[in-house]
C-alpha positions in Angstrom: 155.3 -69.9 11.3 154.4 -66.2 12.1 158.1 -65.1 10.6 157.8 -67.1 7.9 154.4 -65.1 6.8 155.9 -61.9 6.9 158.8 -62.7 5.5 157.0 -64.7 2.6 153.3 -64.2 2.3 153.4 -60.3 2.9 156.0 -59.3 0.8 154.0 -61.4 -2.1 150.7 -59.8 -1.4 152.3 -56.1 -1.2 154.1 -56.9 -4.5 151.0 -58.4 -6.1 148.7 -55.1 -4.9 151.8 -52.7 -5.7 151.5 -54.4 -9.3 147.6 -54.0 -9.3 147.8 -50.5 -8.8 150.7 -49.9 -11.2 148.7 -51.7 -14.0 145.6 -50.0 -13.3 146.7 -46.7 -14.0 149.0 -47.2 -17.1 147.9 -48.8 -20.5 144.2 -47.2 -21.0 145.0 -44.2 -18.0 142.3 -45.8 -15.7 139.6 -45.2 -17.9 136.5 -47.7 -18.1 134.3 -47.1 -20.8 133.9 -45.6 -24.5 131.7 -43.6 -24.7 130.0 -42.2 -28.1 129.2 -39.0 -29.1 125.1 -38.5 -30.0 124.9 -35.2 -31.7 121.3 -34.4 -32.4 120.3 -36.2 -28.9 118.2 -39.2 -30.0 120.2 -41.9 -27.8 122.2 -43.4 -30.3 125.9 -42.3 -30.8 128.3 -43.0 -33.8 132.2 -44.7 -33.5 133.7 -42.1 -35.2 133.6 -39.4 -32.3 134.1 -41.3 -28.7 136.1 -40.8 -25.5 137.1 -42.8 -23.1 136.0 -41.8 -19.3 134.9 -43.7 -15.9 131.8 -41.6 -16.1 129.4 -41.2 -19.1 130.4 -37.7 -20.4 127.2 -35.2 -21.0 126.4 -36.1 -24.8 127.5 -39.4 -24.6 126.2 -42.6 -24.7 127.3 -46.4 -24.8 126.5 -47.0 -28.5 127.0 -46.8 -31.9 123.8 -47.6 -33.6 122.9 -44.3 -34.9 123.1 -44.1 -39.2 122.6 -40.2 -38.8 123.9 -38.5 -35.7 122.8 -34.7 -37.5 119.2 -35.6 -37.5 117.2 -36.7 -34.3 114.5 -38.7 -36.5 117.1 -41.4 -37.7 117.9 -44.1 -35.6 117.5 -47.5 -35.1 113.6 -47.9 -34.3 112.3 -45.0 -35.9 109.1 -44.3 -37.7 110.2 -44.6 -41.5 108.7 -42.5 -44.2 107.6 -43.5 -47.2 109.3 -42.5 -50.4 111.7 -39.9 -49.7 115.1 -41.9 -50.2 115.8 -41.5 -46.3 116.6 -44.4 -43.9 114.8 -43.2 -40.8 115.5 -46.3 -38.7 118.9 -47.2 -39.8 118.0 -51.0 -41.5 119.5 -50.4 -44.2 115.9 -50.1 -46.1 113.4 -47.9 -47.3 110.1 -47.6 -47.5 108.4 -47.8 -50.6 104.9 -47.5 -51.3 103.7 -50.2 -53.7 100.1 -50.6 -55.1 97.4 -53.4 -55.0 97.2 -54.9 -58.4 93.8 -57.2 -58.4 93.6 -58.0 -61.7 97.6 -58.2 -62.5 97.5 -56.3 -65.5 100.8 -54.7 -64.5 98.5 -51.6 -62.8 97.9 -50.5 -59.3 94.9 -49.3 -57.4 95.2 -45.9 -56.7 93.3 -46.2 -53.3 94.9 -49.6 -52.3 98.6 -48.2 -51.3 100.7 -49.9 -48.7 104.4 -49.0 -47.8 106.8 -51.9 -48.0 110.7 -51.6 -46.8 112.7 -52.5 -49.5 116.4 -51.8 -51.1 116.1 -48.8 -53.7 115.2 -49.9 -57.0 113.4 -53.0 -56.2 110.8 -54.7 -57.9 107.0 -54.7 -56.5 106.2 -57.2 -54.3 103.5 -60.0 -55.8 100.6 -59.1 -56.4 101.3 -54.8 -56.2 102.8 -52.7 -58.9 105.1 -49.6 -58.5 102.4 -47.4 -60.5 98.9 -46.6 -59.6 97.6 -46.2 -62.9 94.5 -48.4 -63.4 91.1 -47.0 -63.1 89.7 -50.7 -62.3 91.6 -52.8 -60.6 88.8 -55.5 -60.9 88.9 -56.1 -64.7 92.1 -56.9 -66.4 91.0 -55.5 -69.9 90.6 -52.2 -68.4 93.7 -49.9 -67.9 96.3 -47.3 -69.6 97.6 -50.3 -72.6 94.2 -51.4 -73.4 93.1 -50.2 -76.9 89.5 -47.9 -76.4 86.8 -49.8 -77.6 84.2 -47.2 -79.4 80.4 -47.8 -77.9 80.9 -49.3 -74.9 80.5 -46.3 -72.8 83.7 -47.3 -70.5 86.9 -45.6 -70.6 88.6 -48.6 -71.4 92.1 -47.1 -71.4 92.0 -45.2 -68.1 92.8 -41.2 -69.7 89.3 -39.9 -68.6 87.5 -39.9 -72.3 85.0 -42.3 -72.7 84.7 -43.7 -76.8 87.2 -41.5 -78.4 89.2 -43.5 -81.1 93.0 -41.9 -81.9 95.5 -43.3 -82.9 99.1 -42.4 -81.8 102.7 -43.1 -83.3 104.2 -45.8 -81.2 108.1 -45.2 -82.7 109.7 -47.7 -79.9 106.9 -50.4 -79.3 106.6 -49.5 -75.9 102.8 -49.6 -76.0 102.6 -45.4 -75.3 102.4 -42.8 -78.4 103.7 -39.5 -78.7 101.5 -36.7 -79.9 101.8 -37.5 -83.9 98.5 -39.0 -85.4 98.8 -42.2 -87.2 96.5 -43.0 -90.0 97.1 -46.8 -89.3 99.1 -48.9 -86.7 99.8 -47.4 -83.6 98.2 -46.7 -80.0 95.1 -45.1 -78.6 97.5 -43.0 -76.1 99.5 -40.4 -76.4 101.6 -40.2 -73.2 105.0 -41.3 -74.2 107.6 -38.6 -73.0 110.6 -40.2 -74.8 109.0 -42.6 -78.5 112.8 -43.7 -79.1 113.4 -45.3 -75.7 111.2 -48.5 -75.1 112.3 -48.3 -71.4 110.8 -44.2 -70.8 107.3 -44.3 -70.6 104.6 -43.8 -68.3 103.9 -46.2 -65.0 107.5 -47.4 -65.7 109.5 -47.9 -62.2 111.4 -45.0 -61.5 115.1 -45.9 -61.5 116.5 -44.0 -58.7 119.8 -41.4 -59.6 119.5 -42.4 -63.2 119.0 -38.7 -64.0 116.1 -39.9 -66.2 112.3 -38.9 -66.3 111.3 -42.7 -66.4 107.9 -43.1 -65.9 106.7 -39.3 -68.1 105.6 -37.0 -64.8 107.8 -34.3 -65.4 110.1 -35.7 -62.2 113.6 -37.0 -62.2 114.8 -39.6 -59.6 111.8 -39.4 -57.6 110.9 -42.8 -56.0 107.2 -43.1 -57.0 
């Protein structure tokens, strides 16, 4: 029995370590682990620059969730700031900050803003708008489209002058003038940037890398 285990057993067992070690060292070298490379050193690493190693490598980590390895503020988790186009933690969203609209007449409280995470270019969530133009966000006659009504003492259409009474060519219907009097039909504002586009006017929705002054306020592309 004893001859028969050397001459059987052992020579299986050396052959099956011999192969063990043989294997272990060829195909991946004998290394473990990827590892990923995190740049700005906020714990999150990116695929596209890893090693392989049986020891984490200074610089390395184990991950790839990082959507920015140049900037130690983006990653997953982050604090995200509101409206400036940047992902800070890597969801794929950004925040936006919409505004409370009581009286749904299309305009925002100034003082009632709240930051929502959302896909560029989306509408406002019930019950907020994307502008913060009205001046009371309790009464739905009152705000920027409203027509002043002379006597009332109330600045009906939100531009700071109480009872004035001009009216404004409205070219593209859009419910904003331009600067030309009108002697009949028209609007009791005179904000319109653009009278021959019905989609430019003020507290329009920015649209984001349209290279278009949307909503009238002298910006392009910004996200509120």
């Amino acid at each position: 029995m004893k001859k028969h285990v050397l001459k059987t057993i052992l020579p299986v067992l050396l052959l099956v370590t011999a192969v063990f070690i043989i294997g272990s060292g060829c195909g991946d070298g004998g290394f473990s682990s990827w590892w990923y490379e995190d740049a700005d050193g906020d714990g999150f690493g990116i695929y596209e620059s890893r090693i392989q190693d049986e020891i984490q490598p200074q610089g390395y980590v184990n991950n790839t969730d990082d959507c920015d390895d140049t900037n130690a503020a983006i990653y997953p988790g982050a604090t995200e700031v509101p409206d400036n186009a940047i992902d800070e933690d890597c969801n794929g969203l950004f925040a936006i900050t919409f505004y409370k609209d009581t009286d749904n007449d299309g305009f925002g409280d100034s003082a009632a803003g709240t930051a929502f995470e959302v896909n560029l270019g989306d509408s406002a969530p019930e019950g907020f708008s994307a502008n913060n133009g009205d001046c009371d966000d309790s009464n739905d006659m009152i705000n920027p489209l409203v027509d002043e009504i002379v006597g009332n003492d109330i600045d009906d259409n939100c531009d700071g002058l109480v009872d004035e009474y001009e009216i404004y060519l409205d070219e593209d219907g859009d419910g904003y003038g331009s600067t030309q009097f009108s002697a009949a039909d028209g609007v009791h504002n005179s904000l319109d940037c653009n009278d021959n586009d019905a989609e430019v006017h003020p507290y329009t929705q920015e649209i984001w890398d349209n290279g278009i002054d949307d909503d009238c306020d002298g910006v392009i592309d910004e996200l509120i």
